[in-house]
C-alpha positions as CSV (number, residue, x, y, z in Angstrom):
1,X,23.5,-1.8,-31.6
2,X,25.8,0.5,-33.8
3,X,26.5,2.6,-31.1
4,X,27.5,0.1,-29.4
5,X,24.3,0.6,-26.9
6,X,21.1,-1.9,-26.3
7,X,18.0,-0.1,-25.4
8,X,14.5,-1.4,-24.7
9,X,11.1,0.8,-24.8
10,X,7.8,-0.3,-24.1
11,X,6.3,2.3,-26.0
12,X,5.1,4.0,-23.0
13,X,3.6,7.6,-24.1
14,X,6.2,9.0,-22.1
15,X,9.2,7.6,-23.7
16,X,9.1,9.6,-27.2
17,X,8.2,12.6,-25.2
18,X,10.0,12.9,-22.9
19,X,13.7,11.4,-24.6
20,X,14.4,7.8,-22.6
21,X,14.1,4.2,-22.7
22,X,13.0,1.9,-20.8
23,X,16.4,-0.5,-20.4
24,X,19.6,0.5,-21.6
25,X,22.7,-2.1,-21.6
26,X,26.4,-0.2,-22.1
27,X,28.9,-2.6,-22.2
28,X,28.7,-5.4,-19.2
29,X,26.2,-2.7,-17.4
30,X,22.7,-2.3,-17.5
31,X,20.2,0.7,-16.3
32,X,16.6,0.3,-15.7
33,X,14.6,3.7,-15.6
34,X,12.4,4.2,-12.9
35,X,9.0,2.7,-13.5
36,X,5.2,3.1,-12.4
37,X,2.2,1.2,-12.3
38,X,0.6,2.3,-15.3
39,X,-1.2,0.8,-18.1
40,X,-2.8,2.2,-21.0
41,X,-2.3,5.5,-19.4
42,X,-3.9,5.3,-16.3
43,X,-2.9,4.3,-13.0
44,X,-2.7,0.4,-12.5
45,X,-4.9,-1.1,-9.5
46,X,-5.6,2.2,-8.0
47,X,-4.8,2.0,-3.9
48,X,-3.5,-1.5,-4.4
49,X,0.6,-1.5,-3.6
50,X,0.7,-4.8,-3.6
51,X,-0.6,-5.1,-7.7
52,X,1.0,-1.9,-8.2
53,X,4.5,-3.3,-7.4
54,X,4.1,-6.3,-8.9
55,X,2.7,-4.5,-11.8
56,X,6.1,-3.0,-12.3
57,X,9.1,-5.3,-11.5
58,X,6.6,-7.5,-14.0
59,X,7.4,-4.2,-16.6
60,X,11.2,-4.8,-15.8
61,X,11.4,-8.3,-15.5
62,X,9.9,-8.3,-19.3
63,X,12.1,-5.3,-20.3
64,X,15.3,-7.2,-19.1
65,X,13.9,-10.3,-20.8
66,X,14.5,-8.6,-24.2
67,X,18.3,-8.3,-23.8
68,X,18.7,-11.7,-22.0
69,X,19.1,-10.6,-18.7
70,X,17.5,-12.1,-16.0
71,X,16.2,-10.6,-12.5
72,X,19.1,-12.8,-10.6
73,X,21.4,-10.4,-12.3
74,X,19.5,-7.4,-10.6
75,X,22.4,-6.2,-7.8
76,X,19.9,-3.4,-6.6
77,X,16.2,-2.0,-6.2
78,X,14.8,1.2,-5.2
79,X,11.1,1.3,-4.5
80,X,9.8,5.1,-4.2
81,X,6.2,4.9,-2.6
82,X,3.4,7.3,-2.2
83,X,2.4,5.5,1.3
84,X,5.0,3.6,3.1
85,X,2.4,2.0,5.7
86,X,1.6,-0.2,2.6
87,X,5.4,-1.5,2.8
88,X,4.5,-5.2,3.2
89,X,2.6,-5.1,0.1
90,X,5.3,-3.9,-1.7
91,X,7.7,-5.9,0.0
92,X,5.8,-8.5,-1.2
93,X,6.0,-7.9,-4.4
94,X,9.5,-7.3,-4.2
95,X,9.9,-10.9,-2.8
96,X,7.8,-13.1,-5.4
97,X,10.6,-11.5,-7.7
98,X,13.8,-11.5,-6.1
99,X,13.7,-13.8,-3.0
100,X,16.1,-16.2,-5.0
101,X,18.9,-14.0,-5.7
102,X,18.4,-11.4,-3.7
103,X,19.3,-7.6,-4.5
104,X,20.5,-4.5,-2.3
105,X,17.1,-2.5,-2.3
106,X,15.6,0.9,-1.1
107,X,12.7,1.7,0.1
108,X,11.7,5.5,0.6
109,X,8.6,7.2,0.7
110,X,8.0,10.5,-1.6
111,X,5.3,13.1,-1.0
112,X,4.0,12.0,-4.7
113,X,4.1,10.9,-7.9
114,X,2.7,11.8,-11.3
């Protein structure tokens, strides 16, 4: 922390290549990149929203873990989707992870993402 910054990377392929990290804590705030359902490179639980969500706020959850911060600290989510007619499975998700201390959260459909 010499710079006074805390970052976390979870040596995603993307991270070196592209310049980013995964969690970075500045001074009393903390900023979570956005974050897909993706393991070992491939899409997690193809067609499955429900696994796919929970697939990532379990990437965060784990992330935020590393500098001591836990999800009730979380003061808002944004969830971009491919298909919002899956909403209640990622609302679900969403739920099994926050439903205790709740956050502000977004939900908005985009045409895709790779």
């Amino acid at each position: 922390m010499a710079d006074g910054f805390k970052r976390v990377f979870t040596d995603a392929p993307w991270e070196k290549k592209v310049g980013y990290c995964r969690v970075l804590k500045a001074g009393d705030h903390v900023y979570v990149t956005s974050t897909a359902a993706v393991e070992n490179g491939k899409t997690f639980a193809p067609g499955n929203g429900y696994e796919q969500a929970k697939k990532c706020f379990e990437i965060i959850s784990d992330s935020l873990a590393k500098i001591d911060v836990p999800l009730s600290k979380v003061v808002r989510t944004r969830m971009f989707v491919t298909d919002i007619s899956k909403w209640q499975e990622y609302g679900r998700a969403h739920a099994e992870f926050f439903s205790e201390h709740p956050p502000t959260t977004s939900m908005l459909e985009v045409k895709g993402i790779d």
